[in-house]
GUGUBA-456449 format. One record per residue (C-alpha): residue number from 1; residue in one letter; x, y, z. Coordinates in steps of 0.1 Angstrom, whole numbers, always signed. Example, Ala and Ser with C-alpha at 12.3 -4.5 7.8 and 13.67 -1.06 7.14 Angstrom:
<rs>
1; a; +123; -45; +78;
2; s; +137; -11; +71;
</rs>
This chain:
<rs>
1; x; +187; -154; -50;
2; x; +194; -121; -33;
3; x; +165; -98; -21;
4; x; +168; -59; -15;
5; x; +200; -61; -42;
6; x; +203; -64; -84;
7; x; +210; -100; -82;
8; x; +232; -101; -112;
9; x; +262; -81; -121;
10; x; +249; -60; -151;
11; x; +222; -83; -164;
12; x; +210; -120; -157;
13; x; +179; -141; -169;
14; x; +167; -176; -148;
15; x; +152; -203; -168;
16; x; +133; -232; -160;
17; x; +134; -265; -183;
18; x; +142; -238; -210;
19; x; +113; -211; -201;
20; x; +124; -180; -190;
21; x; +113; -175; -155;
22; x; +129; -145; -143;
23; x; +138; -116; -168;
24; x; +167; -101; -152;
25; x; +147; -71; -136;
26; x; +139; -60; -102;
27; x; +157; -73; -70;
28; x; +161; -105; -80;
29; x; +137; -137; -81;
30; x; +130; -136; -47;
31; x; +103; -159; -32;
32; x; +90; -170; -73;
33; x; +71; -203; -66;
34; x; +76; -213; -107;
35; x; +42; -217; -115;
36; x; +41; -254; -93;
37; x; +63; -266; -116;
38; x; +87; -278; -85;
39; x; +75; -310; -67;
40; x; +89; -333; -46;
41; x; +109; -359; -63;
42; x; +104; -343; -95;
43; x; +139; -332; -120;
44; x; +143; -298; -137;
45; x; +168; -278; -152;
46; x; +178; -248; -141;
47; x; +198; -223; -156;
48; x; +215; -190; -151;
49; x; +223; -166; -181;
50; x; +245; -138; -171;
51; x; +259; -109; -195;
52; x; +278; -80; -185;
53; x; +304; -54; -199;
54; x; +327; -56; -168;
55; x; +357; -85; -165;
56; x; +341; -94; -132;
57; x; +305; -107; -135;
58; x; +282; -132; -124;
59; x; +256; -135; -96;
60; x; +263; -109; -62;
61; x; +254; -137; -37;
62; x; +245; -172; -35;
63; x; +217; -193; -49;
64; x; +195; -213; -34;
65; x; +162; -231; -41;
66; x; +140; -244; -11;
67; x; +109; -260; -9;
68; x; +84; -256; +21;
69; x; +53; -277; +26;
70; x; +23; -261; +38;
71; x; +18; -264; +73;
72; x; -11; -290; +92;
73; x; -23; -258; +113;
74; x; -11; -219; +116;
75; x; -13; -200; +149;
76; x; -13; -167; +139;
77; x; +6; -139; +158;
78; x; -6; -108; +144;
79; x; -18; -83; +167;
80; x; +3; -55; +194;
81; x; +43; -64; +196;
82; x; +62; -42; +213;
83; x; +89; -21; +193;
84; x; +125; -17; +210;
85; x; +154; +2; +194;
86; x; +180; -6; +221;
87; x; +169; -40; +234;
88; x; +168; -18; +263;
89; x; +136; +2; +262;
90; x; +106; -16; +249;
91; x; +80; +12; +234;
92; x; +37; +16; +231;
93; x; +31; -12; +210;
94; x; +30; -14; +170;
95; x; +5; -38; +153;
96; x; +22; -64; +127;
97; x; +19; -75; +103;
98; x; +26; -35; +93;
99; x; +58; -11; +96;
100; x; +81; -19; +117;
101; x; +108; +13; +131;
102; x; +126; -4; +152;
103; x; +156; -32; +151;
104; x; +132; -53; +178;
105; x; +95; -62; +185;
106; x; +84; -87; +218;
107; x; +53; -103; +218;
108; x; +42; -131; +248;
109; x; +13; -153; +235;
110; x; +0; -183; +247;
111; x; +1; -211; +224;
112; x; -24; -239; +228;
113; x; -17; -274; +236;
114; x; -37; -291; +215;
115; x; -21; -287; +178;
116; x; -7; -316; +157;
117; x; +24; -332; +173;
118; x; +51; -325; +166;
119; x; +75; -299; +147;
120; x; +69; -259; +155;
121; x; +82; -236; +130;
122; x; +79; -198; +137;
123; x; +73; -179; +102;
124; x; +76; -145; +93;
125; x; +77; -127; +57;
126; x; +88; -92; +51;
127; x; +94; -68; +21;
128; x; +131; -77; +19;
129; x; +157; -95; +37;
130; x; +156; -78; +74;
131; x; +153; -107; +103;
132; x; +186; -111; +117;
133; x; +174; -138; +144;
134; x; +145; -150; +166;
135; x; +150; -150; +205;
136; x; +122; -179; +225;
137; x; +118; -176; +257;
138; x; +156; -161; +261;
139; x; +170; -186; +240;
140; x; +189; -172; +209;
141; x; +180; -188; +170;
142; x; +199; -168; +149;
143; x; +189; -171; +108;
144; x; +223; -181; +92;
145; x; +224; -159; +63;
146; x; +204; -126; +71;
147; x; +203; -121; +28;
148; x; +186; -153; +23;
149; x; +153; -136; +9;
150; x; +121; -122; +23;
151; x; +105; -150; +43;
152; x; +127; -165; +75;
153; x; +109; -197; +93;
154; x; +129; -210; +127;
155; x; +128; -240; +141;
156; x; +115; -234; +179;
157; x; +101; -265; +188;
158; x; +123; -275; +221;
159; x; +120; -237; +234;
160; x; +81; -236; +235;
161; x; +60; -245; +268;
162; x; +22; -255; +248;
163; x; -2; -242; +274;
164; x; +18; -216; +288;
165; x; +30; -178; +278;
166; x; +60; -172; +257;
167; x; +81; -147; +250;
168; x; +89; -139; +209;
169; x; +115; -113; +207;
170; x; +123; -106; +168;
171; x; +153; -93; +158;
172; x; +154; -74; +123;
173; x; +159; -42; +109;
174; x; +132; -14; +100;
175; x; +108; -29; +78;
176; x; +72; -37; +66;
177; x; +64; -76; +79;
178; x; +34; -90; +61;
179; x; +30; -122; +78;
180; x; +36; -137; +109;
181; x; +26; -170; +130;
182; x; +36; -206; +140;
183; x; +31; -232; +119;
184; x; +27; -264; +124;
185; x; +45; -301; +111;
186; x; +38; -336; +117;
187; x; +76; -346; +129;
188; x; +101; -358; +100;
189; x; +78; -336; +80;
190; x; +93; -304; +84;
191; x; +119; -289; +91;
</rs>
């Protein structure tokens, strides 16, 4: 659902094999887990009641429900990035998670060699939909739908060198991150 918007036009309730899950209220469902209810290979039904007073209603963006697994390992990045607000001029650092007041922050970390083989997976949360895009290294990943909810996770496996420093540039708008790190998947795992 959308995040940082009303997610229905006038008013909308989610439910979940006929339990309310969502009342309508707030920005929208964003980032609701359902209680564990949703497991792998498991069937549901979901359902969407929207009521409004206007001849055009319904939901203001698309819906979407995803499933991550929790990672083997998590190399955290939290500590000094570097805040830009020209991509030009890179600023005294900033510590995240916290605020961010800038439309970029650069960090270079080294990340270890020995982790679980295979799959990399950079992960960051924020209040709100704000990361636009991820560059590694100087290689672009942009996140295909900015609006796509609070927590953005890119695949940078072939653009990390294990062992050696590397260069996270995040691309976002103003915001307040609360997590980010690498995580890490056994391959055909995730993503």
């Amino acid at each position: 659902m959308t995040d940082g918007l009303d997610a229905c036009v006038d008013t909308g309730r989610l439910f979940l094999d006929g339990h309310e899950v969502w009342d309508g209220r707030g920005n929208g469902p964003a980032d609701l887990d359902f209680g564990g209810a949703l497991r792998p290979g498991s069937a549901h039904l979901l359902a969407l009641d929207v009521q409004g007073s206007h001849p055009l209603m319904g939901v203001r963006a698309g819906a979407w429900l995803a499933w991550t697994p929790p990672p083997r390992e998590t190399f955290h990045l939290a500590g000094d990035w570097s805040p830009s607000a020209d991509a030009l001029h890179f600023t005294a650092p900033v510590s995240l998670p916290g605020r961010l007041k800038a439309t970029l922050a650069r960090r270079s970390v080294v990340v270890p060699e020995s982790r679980p083989g295979g799959n990399m997976v950079f992960h960051i949360a924020t209040e709100g939909s704000h990361v636009r895009g991820l560059l590694v290294n100087g290689r672009w990943i942009p996140r295909t739908n900015p609006y796509m909810g609070a927590t953005a996770d890119f695949n940078i496996t072939p653009f990390v060198r294990p062992g050696r420093e590397n260069e996270f540039i995040l691309v976002t708008l103003e915001c307040v991150v609360r997590e980010v790190a690498i995580h890490f998947y056994e391959k055909g795992e995730y993503p």
